[in-house]
C-alpha positions as CSV (number, residue, x, y, z in Angstrom):
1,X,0.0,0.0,0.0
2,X,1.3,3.8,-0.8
3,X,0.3,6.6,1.1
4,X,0.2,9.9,-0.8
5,X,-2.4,13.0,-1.1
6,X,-4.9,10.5,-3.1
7,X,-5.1,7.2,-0.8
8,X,-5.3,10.0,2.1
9,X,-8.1,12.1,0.8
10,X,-9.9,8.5,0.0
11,X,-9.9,7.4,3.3
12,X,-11.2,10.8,4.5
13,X,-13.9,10.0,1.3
14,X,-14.7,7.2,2.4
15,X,-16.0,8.5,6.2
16,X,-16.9,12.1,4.9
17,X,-20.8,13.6,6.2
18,X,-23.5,12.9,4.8
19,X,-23.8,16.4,3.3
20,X,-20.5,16.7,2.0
21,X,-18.9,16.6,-1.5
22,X,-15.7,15.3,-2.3
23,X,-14.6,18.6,-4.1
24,X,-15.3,20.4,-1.1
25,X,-13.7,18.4,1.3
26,X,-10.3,18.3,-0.7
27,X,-10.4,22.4,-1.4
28,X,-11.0,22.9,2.4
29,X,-7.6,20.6,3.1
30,X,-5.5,22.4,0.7
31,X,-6.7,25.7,2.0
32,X,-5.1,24.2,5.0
33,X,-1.5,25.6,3.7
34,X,-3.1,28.0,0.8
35,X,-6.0,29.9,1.2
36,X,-6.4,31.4,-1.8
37,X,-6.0,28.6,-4.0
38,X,-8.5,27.5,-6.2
39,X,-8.8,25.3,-9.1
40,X,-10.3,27.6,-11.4
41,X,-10.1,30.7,-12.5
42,X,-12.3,34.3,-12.4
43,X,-15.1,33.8,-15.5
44,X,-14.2,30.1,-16.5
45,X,-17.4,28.3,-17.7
46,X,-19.1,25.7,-15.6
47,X,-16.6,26.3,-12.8
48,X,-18.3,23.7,-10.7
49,X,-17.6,21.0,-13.2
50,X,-13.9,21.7,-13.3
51,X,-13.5,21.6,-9.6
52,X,-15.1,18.4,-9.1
53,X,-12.7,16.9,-12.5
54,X,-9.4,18.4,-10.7
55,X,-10.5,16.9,-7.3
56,X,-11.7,13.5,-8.6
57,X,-7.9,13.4,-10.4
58,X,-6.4,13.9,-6.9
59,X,-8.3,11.6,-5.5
60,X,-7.7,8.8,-8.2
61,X,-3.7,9.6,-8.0
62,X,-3.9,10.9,-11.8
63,X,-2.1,14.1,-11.1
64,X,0.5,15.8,-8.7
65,X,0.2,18.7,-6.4
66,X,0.1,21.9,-8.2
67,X,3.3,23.6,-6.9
68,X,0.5,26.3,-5.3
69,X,-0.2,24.3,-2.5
70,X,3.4,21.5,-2.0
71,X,5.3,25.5,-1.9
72,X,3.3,26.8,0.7
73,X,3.2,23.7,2.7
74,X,6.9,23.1,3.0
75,X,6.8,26.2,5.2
76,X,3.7,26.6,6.8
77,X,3.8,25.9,10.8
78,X,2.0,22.5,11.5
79,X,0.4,24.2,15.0
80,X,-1.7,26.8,12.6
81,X,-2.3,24.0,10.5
82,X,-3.3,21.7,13.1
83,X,-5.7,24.7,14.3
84,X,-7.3,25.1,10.8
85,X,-8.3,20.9,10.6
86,X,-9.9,21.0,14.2
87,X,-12.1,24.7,13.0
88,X,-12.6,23.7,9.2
89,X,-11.6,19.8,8.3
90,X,-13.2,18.2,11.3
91,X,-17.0,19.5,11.1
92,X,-16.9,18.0,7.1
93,X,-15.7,14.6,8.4
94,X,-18.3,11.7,10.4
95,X,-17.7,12.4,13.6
96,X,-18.5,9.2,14.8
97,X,-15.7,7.5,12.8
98,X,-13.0,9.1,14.2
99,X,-11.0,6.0,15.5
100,X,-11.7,4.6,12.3
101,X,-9.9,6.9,10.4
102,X,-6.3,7.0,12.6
103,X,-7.0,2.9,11.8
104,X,-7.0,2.6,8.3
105,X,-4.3,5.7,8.2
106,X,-1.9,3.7,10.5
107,X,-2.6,0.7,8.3
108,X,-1.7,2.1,5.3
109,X,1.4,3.4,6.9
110,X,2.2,0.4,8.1
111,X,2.1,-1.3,5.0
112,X,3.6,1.3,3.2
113,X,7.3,-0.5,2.2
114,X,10.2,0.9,0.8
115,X,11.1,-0.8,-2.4
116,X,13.5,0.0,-5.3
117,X,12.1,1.5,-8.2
118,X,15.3,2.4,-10.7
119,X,17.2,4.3,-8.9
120,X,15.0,5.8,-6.3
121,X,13.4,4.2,-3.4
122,X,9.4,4.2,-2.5
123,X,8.1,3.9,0.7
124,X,7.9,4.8,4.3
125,X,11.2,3.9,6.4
126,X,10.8,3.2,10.1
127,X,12.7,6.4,11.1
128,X,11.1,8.6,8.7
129,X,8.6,11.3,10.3
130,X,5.0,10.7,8.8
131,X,3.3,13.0,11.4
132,X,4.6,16.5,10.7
133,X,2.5,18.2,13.6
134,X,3.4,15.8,16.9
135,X,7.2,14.7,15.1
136,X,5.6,10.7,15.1
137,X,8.0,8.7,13.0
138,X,6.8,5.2,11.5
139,X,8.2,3.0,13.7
140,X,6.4,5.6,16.7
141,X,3.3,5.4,15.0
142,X,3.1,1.8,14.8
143,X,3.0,1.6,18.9
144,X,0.9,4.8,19.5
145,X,-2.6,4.9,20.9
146,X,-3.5,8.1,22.0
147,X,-4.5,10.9,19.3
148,X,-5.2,14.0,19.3
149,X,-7.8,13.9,16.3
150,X,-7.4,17.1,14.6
151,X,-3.2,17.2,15.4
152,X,-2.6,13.6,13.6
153,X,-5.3,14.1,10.6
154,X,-3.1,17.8,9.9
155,X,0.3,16.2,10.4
156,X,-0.5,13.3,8.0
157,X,-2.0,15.6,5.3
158,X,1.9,17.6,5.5
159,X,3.8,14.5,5.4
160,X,1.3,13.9,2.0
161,X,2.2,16.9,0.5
162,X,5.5,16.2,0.1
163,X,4.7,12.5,-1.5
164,X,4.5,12.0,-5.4
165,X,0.5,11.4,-5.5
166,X,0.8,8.8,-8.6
167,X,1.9,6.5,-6.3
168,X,-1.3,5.1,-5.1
169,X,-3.4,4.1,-7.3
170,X,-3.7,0.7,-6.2
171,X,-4.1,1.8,-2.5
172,X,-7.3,3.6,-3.8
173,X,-8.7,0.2,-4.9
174,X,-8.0,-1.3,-1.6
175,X,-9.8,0.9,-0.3
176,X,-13.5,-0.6,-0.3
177,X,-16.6,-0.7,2.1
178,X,-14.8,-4.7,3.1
179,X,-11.8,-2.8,4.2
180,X,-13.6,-0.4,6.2
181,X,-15.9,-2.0,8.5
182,X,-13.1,-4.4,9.4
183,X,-11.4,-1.7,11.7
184,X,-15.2,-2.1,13.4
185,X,-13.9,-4.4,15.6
186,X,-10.5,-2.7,16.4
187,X,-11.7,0.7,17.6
188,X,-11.1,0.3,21.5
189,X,-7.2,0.4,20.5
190,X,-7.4,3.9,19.9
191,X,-8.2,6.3,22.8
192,X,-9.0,10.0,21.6
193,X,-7.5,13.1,23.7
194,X,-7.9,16.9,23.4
195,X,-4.6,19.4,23.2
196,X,-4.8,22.7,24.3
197,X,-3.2,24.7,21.0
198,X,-0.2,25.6,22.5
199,X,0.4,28.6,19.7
200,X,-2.9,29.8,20.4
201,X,-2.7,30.0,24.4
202,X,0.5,32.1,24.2
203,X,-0.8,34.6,22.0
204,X,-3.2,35.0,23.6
205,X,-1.6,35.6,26.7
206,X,1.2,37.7,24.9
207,X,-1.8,39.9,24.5
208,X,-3.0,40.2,27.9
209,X,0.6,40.7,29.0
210,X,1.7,43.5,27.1
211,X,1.8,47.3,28.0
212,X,-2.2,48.1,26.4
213,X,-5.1,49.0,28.8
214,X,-6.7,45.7,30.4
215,X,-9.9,46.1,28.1
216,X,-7.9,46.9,24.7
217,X,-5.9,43.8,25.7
218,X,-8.8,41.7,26.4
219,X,-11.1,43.3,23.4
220,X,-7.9,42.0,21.3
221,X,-7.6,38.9,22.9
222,X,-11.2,38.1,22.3
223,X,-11.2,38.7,18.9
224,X,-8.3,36.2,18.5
225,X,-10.4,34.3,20.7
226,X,-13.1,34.1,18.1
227,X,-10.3,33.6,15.3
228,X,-8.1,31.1,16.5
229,X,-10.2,28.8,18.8
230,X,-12.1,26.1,17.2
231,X,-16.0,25.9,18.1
232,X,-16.5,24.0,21.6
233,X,-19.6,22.6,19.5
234,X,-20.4,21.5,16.2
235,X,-22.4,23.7,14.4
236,X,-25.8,22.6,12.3
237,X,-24.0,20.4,9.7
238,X,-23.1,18.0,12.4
239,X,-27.4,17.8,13.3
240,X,-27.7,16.9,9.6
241,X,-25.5,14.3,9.6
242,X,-26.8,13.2,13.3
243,X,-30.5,13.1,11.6
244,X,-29.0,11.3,8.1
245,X,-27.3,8.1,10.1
246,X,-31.2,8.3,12.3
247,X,-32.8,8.1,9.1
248,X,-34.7,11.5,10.5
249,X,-36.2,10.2,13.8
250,X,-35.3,10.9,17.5
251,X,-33.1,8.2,18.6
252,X,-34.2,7.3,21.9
253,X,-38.4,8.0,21.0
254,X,-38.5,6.9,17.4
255,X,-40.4,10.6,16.3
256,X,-40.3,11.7,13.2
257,X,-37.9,14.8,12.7
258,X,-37.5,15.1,9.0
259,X,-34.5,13.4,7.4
260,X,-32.0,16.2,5.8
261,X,-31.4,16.5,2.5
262,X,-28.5,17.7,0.6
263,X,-27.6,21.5,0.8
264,X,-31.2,22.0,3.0
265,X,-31.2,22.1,6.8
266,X,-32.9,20.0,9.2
267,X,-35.8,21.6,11.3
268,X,-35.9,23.0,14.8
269,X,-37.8,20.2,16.5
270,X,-34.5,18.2,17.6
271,X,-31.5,19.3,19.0
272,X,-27.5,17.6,19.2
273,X,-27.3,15.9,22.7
274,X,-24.0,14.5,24.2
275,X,-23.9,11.0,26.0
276,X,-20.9,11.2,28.0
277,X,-20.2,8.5,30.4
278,X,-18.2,10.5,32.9
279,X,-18.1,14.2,34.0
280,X,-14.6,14.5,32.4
281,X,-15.4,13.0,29.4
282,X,-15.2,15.3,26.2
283,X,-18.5,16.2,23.7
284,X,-17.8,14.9,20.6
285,X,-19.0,13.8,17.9
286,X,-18.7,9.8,19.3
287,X,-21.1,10.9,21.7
288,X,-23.3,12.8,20.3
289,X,-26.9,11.7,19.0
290,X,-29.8,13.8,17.7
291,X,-33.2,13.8,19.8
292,X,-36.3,15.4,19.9
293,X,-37.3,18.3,22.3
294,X,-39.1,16.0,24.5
295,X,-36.4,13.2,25.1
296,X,-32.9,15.5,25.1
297,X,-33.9,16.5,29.0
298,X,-34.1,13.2,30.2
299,X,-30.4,12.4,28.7
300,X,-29.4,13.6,32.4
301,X,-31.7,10.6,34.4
302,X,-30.1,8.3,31.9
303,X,-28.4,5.3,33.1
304,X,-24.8,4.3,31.5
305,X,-26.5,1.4,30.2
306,X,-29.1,3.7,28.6
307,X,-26.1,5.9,27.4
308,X,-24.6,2.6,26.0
309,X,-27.4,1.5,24.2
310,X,-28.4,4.5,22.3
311,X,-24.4,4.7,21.4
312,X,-25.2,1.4,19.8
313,X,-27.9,2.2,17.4
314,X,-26.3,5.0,16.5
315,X,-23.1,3.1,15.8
316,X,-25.2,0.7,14.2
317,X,-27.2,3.3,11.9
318,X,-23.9,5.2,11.0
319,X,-22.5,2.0,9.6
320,X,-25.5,1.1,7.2
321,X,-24.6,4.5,6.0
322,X,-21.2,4.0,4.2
323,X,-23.3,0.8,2.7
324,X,-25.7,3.2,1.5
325,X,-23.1,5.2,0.5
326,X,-21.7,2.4,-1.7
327,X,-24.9,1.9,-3.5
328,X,-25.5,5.4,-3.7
329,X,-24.5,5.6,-7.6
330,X,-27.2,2.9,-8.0
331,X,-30.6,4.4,-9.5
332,X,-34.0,2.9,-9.5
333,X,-36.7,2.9,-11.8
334,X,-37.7,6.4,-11.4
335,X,-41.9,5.2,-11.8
336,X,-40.9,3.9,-8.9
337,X,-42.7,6.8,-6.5
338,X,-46.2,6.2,-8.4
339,X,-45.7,2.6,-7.6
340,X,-44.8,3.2,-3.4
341,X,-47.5,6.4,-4.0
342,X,-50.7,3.9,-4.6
343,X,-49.2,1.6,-2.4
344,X,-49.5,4.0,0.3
345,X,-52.9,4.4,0.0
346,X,-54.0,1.2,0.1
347,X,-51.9,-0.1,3.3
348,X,-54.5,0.0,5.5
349,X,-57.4,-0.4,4.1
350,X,-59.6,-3.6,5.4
351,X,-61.0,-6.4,3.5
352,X,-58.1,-6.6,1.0
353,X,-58.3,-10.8,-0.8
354,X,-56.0,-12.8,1.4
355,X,-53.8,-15.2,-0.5
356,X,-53.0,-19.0,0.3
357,X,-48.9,-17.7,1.0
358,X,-47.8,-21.3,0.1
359,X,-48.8,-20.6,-3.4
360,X,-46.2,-17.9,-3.3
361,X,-42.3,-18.1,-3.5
362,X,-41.3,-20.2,-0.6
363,X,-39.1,-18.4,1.3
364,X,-38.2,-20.7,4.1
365,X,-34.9,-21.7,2.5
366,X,-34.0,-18.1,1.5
367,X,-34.7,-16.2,4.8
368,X,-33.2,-17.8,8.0
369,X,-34.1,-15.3,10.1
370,X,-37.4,-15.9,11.8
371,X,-38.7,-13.0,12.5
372,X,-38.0,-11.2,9.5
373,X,-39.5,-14.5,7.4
374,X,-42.5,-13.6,9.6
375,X,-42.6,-10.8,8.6
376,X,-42.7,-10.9,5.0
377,X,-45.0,-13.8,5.2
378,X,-47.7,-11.6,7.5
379,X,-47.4,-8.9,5.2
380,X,-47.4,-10.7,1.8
381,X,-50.8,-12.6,2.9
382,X,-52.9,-10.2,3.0
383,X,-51.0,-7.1,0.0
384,X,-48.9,-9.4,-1.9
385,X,-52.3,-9.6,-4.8
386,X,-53.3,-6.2,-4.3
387,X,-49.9,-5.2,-4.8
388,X,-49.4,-6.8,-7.8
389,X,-52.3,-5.3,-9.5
390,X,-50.9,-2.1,-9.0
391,X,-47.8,-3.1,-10.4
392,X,-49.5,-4.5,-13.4
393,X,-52.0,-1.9,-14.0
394,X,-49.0,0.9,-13.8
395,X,-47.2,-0.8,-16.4
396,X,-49.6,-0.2,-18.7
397,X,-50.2,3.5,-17.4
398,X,-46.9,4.7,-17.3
399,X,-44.5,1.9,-18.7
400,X,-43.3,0.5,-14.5
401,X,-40.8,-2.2,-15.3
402,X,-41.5,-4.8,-12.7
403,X,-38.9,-6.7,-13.6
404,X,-36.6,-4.6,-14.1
405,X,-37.5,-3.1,-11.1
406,X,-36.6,-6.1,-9.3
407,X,-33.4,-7.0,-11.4
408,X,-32.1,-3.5,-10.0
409,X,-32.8,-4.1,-6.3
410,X,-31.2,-7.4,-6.2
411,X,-28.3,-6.1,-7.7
412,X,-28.1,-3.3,-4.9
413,X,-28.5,-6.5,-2.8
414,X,-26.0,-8.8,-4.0
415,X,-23.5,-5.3,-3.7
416,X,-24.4,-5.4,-0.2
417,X,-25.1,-9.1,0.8
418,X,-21.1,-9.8,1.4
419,X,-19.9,-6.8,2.8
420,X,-22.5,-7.3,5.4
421,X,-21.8,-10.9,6.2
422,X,-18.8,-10.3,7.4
423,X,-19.1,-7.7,9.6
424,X,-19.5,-9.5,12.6
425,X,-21.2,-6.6,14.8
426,X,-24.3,-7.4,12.7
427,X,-26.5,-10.5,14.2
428,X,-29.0,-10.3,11.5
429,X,-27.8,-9.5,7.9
430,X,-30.6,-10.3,6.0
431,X,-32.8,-8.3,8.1
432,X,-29.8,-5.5,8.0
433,X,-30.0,-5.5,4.0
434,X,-34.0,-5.5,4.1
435,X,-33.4,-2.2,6.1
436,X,-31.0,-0.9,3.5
437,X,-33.0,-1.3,0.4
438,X,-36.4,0.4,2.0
439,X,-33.8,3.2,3.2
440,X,-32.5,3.4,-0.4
441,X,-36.0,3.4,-1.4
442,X,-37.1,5.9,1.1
443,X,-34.0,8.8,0.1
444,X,-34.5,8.6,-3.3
445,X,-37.7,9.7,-3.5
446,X,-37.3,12.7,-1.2
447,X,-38.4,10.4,2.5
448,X,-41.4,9.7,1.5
449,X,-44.0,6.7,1.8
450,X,-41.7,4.5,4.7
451,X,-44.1,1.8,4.7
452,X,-44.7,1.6,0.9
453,X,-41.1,0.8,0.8
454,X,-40.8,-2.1,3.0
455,X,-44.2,-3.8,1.5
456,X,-42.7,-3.1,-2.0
457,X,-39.5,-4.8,-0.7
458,X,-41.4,-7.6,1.0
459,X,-42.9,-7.9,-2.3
460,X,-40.2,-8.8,-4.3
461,X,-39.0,-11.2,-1.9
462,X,-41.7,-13.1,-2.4
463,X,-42.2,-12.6,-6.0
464,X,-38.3,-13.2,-6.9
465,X,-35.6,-14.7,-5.8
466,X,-34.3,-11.2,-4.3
467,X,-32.5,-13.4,-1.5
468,X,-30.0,-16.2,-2.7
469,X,-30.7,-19.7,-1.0
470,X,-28.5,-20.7,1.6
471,X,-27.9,-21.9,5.1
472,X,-27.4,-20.1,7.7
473,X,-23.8,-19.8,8.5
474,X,-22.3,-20.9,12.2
């Protein structure tokens, strides 16, 4: 494996929020060490376009550097850098994946070897200094376990800048959804710590120190106050993200709160609560969980096990988002809303024909989880019919693919289905899937019609073989 500018801004890809785009994220880390670069210039046509192009070559190691920002960065002090990641790098990244992140960094390092190549050597020897903020050489790094987030994200992103970015290309490929989640399990290796920024504190008290009046020297040292110091919380970009992993629902309660959409904010019926353990424990974004008005009081009455267990959903949630993430290039049959639309209206209505559901796909060999073959089964009995004469009457109305339809979900499934499987934190794939596909039905069509989704997906279970046979696995 190589690290360079590209495999680093991949990983940092890879467990971005929800709300953020790759062009952004890899402007606001080279405006780390040059704040007025850009990548295009004043009156250039379709300027967006050719920012996302020049970051998406970066990020697939096709292209170097541009002297603008590897200049700059040779020079610029790490402590200032360090200050900029925690204030402007930090909100753009998922909070909750943190510890995942100084994982797969240290991994790469670690596997990053010198070799030969003519006459110049690749690589990462043992004594070389890959954190340019805390001085952390390889061999130091391999042994480390306390970070300081923000100091060890800035100090890699140096050491990058100084690295011929061609050199991973096949690092980018490694790095997949697989090679993610299997850090899951190796989080509680890594214990996060906040710095005081050491530059900051005795400027600040240069200030206060010097010969001015006490309140020109504090109206000064405010304002650098209100420069220098990063936020002590998030702002509303971390609540959108919060809400996205929740799929827009209080956490503890299960109330609606509106899921967030790209570029849009979520409403003021919810608000960022911390569940720290301990009275010297840090609010962070590991801690932190979206709830209603209603629950975020009682967060204080809340026992650690409580605390614990609403950690665990959220963990839980946050995951299914990088799947979702994966899949998020994946389109539907865009009928599909009509379909979920007349669906909706007939969920509840009473007397609908029951069917005998052995007549149906049997699914006892597909689905080994009981309850979620329960489920199905319950559901199917008394819609599966009535949902396939919607189907059927909408293909002649407005030309809904059925098939196709289906062909397109169980390739979002069979994207999923192993990536899943072997994250062992999961006790129920198949069920965990199921959830997926009626979340990827319910954001593409603007978080609408929940329950349409999951009897349109119960559907094609039944109808298909959306679920390969097999046994359960031991």
């Amino acid at each position: 494996m190589r690290l360079c500018f590209g495999s680093y801004l991949a990983v940092l890809v890879s467990y971005k929020a929800i709300h953020v785009d790759n062009k952004d994220l890899c402007e606001a880390l080279l405006h780390s060490v040059a704040p007025d670069f850009e990548f295009t210039y004043e009156g250039q046509l379709d300027a967006d376009r050719v920012r996302e192009d020049n970051s998406s070559k970066l990020l697939r190691c096709e292209q170097n550097l541009s002297p603008d920002i590897t200049n700059p960065a040779r020079t610029a002090d790490p402590q200032e850098v360090a200050v900029y990641f925690k204030k402007n790098v930090l909100p753009l990244l998922d909070g909750n994946r943190r510890k995942h992140i100084i994982l797969v960094l240290k991994d790469i390092i670690a596997n990053d070897q010198p070799v030969r190549v003519g006459n110049k050597f690749q690589g990462i020897d043992d004594d070389t200094r890959v954190d340019k903020v805390g001085g952390v050489t390889k061999k130091m790094l391999a042994s480390q376990t306390a970070f300081c987030f923000h100091e060890f994200l800035a100090g890699v992103f140096l050491y990058t800048t100084a690295i011929n970015n061609r050199s991973g290309k096949d690092t980018i490929k490694s790095v997949t959804v697989d090679y993610i989640l299997s850090f899951s399990s190796r989080i509680d290796e890594v214990t996060l710590i906040e710095k005081e920024d050491s530059k900051q504190a005795a400027l600040i008290s240069a200030v206060r120190e010097s010969n001015l009046s006490t309140e020109s020297a504090n109206e000064i040292a405010g304002n650098l106050i209100d420069r220098l110091a990063p936020l002590v919380k998030p702002d509303r970009s971390l609540l959108v993200t919060l809400l996205a992993e929740a799929n827009g629902k209080c956490l503890h309660c299960g109330k609606e709160l509106g899921a967030p959409k790209r570029g849009s904010f979520p409403i003021d019926n919810c608000e960022i609560t911390y569940l720290t353990q301990s009275a010297d424990e840090i609010e962070e974004y590991g801690n932190a969980v979206a709830l209603c008005k209603g629950c975020a009081p009682l967060v204080s009455n809340f026992t650690v096990s409580e605390k614990s267990k609403l950690l665990e959903d959220k963990y839980r949630l946050a995951e299914s988002l990088i799947l979702l993430d994966e899949i998020s290039g994946i389109r539907i049959a865009k009928e599909i809303e009509a379909v979920l639309r007349e669906i909706d209206k007939i969920k509840n209505l009473e007397g609908l024909a029951e069917i005998d559901i052995t007549e149906l796909v049997n699914i006892d060999n597909k689905i080994y989880e009981l309850s979620l073959r329960e489920v199905i089964n319950t559901r199917m009995k008394r819609l599966y019919k009535t949902v396939k004469e919607i189907c059927g009457r909408l293909e002649q109305e407005i030309g809904f693919d059925t098939d196709k339809f289906g062909r397109s979900m169980k390739f979002i499934f069979e994207t999923l289905e192993d990536g899943v499987r072997k994250n062992t934190n999961i006790t129920d794939p198949q069920e965990y899937v199921a959830n997926i596909l009626v979340s990827k039905l319910y954001s593409q069509i603007g978080q609408k019609y929940k329950a349409a989704c999951e009897i349109i997906v119960a559907y094609l279970v039944k109808r298909c073989d959306l679920f390969n046979a097999h046994a359960k696995q031991s």
